[in-house]
Backbone as a ProteinNet text record, in pm:
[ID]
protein_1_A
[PRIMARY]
XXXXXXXXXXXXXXXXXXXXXXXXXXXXXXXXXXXXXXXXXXXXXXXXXXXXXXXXXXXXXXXXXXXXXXXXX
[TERTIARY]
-8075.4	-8061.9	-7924.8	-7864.5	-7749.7	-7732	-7655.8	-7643.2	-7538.5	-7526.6	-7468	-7413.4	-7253.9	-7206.2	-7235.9	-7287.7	-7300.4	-7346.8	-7253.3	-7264.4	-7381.1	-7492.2	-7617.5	-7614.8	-7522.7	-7521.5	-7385.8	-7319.2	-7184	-7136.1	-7165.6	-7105.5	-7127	-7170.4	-7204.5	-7057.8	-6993.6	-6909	-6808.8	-6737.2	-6636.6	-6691.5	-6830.7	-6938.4	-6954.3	-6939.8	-6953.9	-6787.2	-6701.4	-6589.8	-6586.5	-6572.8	-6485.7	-6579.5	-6764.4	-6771.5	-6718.4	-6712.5	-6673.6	-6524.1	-6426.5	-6316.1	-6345.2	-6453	-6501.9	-6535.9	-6621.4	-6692.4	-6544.6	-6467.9	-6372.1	-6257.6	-6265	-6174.2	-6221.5	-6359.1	-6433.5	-6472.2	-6363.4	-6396.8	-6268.5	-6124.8	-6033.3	-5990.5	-6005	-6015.2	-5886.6	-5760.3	-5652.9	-5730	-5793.9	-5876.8	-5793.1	-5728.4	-5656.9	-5707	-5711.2	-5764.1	-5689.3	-5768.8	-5732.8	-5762.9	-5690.7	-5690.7	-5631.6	-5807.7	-5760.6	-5766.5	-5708.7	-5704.3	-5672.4	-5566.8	-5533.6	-5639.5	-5743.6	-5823.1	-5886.6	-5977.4	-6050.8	-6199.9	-6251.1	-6380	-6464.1	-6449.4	-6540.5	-6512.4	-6331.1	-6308.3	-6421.6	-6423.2	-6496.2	-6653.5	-6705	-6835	-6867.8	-6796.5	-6798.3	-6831.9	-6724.5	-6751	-6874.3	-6899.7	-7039.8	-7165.3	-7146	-7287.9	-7282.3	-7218.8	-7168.6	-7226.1	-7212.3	-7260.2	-7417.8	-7421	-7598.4	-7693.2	-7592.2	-7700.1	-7707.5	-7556.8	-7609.6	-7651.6	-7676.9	-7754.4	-7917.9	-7939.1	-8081.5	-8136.3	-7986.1	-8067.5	-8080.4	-7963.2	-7970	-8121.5	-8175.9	-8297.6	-8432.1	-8406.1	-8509.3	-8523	-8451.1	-8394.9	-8472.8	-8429.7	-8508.7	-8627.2	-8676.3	-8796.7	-8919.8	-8891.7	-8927	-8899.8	-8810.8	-8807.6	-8918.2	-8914.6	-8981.3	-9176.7	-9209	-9315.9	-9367.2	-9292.8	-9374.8	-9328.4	-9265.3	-9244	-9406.7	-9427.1	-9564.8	-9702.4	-9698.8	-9762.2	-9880	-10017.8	-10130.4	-10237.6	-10293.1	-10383.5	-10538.9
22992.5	22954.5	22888.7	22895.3	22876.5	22719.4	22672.6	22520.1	22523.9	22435.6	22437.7	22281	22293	22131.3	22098.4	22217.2	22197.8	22018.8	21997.4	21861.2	21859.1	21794.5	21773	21679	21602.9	21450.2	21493	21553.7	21536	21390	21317.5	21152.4	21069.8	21125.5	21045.2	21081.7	21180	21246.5	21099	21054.7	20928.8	20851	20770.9	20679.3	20692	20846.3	20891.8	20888.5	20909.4	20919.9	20744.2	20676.4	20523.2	20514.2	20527.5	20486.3	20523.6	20643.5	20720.8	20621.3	20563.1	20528.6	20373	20287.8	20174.2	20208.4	20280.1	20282.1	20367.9	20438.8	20446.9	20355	20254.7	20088.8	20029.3	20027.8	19931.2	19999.7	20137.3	20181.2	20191.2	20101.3	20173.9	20271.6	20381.1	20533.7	20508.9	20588	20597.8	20690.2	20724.8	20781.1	20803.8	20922.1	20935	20996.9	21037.4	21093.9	21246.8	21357.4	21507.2	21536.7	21596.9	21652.9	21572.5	21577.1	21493.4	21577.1	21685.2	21738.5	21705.4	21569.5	21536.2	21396.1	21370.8	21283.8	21384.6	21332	21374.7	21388.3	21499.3	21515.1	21412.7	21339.4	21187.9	21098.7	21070.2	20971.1	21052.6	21179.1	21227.9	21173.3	21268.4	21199.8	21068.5	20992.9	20820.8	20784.8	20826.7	20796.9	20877.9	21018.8	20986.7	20971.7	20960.8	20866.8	20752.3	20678.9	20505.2	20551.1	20640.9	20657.5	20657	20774	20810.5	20713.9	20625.5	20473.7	20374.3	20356	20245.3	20298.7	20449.9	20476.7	20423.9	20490.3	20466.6	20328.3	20225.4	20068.9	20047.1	20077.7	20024.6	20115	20218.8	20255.7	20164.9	20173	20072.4	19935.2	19902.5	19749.1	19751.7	19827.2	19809.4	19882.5	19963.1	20036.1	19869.6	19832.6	19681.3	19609.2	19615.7	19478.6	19538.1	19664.3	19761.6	19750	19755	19708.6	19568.9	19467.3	19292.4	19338.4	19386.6	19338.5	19397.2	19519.7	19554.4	19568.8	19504.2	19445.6	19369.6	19383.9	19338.1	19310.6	19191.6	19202	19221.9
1476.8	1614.7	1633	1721.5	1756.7	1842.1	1779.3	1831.3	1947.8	2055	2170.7	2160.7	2218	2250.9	2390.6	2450	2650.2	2656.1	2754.1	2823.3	2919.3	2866	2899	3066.9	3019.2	3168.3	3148.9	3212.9	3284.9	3262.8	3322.9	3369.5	3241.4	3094.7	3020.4	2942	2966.2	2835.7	2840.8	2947	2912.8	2824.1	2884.4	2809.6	2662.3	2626.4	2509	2465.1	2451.9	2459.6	2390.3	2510.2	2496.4	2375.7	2303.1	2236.2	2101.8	2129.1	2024.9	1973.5	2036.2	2000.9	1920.4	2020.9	1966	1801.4	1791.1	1649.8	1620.4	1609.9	1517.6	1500.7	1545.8	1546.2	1442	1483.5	1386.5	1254	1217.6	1129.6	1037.5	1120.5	1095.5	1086	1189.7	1159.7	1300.5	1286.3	1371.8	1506.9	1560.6	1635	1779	1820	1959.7	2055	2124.7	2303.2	2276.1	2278.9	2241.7	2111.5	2029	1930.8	1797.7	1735.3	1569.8	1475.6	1498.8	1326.2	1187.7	1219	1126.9	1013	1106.1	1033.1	928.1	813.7	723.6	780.2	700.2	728.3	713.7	598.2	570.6	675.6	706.5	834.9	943.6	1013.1	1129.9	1117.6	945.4	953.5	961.5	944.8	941.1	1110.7	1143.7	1313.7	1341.8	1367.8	1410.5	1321.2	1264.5	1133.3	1196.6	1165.1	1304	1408.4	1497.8	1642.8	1631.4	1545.5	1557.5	1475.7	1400.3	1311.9	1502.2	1550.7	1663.7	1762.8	1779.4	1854.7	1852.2	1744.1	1691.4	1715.9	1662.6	1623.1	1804.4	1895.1	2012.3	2078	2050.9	2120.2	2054.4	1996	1870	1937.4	1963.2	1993	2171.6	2242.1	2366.3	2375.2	2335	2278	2273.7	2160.5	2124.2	2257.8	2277.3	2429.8	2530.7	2541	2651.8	2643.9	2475.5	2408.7	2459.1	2442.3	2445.4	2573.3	2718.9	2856.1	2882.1	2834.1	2893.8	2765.8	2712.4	2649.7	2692.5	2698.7	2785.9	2680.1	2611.4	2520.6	2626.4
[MASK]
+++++++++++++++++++++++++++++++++++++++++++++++++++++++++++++++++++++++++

C-alpha cells in the first residue's frame, strides 16, 4: 500500500513546521526553511523520533487531564 504525505489540516503544516525547527534546536541539528539535503539521515531521524516521542507524551499528558476533568465515581 502506498503511503501519502497529503496535508491532512492545511493550517496545521506552519504549526508543524515551527515545531519541527524547535525540536531540531534542541537537538543541535543546523535545521533551515526549504531544502536540507545536507543533514544526515540519523540528524533527520532524530528530529522526527523527537517529534513523534513529544507528540505522544503531549497526547498522553491531556488524555490524563481529560480523564480526572470527567471523571465521576
Amino acid at each position: 500500500m502506498a503511503r501519502s504525505n497529503k496535508i491532512v489540516v492545511p493550517d496545521a503544516k506552519q504549526s508543524l513546521d515551527s515545531f519541527k525547527m524547535e525540536v531540531a534546536n534542541s537537538l543541535n541539528v543546523n535545521l533551515k526553511q526549504g531544502y536540507n539535503g545536507d543533514i544526515s539521515a540519523k540528524e533527520a531521524g532524530s528530529i522526527g523520533g523527537n517529534m513523534g516521542k513529544r507528540m505522544i507524551t503531549y497526547a498522553e499528558q491531556h488524555e490524563r487531564q481529560h480523564d480526572e476533568v470527567n471523571y465521576s465515581p
